[in-house]
C-alpha angles and dihedrals in degrees: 000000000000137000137191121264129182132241113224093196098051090037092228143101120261113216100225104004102148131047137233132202118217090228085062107122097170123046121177121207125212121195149136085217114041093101097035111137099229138098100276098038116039101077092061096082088050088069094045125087101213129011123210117188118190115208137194146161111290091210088055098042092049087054089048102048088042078066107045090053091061090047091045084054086238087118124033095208141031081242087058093045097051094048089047090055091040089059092044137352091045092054096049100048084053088055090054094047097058097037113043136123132242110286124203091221130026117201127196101231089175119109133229091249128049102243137029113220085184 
């Protein structure tokens, strides 16, 4: 079997890009969208035995992935980075926020202090 993945780099998603070996017996599934509350989302939770959503801050986390776009070279200044996550990762965490689904677990994913230089 085989299931997406998404390349960082190219900033798009690769059909099969991982493999699965028919002896798995645990899979763990990453994504922004796998609780989200639409059409083409909602039923995934549905196939999983156990959801964890971890949940920060978006004030934070946009703060934290501006960031990360500057270390990862996709954007040459803090400014750049801010204005990439304001057209696209910010609005969809706030679309997440407002539209998913019941977790099992909920998981602070904000940190103690209120940015990461890391």
């Amino acid at each position: 079997m085989y299931a997406p993945s998404f390349d960082h780099e190219k900033k798009d998603p690769v059909a099969d890009g991982v493999s699965i070996p028919s002896d798995t017996s645990i899979v763990i599934l990453e994504g922004n969208y796998l609780l989200l509350d639409e059409p083409q989302w909602r039923n995934v939770a549905a196939l999983v035995d156990y959801c964890v959503f971890v949940e920060a801050d978006l004030h934070i986390a946009r703060e934290r992935v501006a960031r990360r776009h500057v270390r990862a070279g996709i954007e040459p200044t803090l400014q750049d980075g801010f204005r990439r996550v304001d057209q696209n990762d910010f609005l969809n965490a706030l679309t997440i926020s407002q539209k998913r689904l019941p977790a099992d677990l909920v998981v602070d994913g904000t940190p103690e202090c209120e940015t990461e230089d890391r």
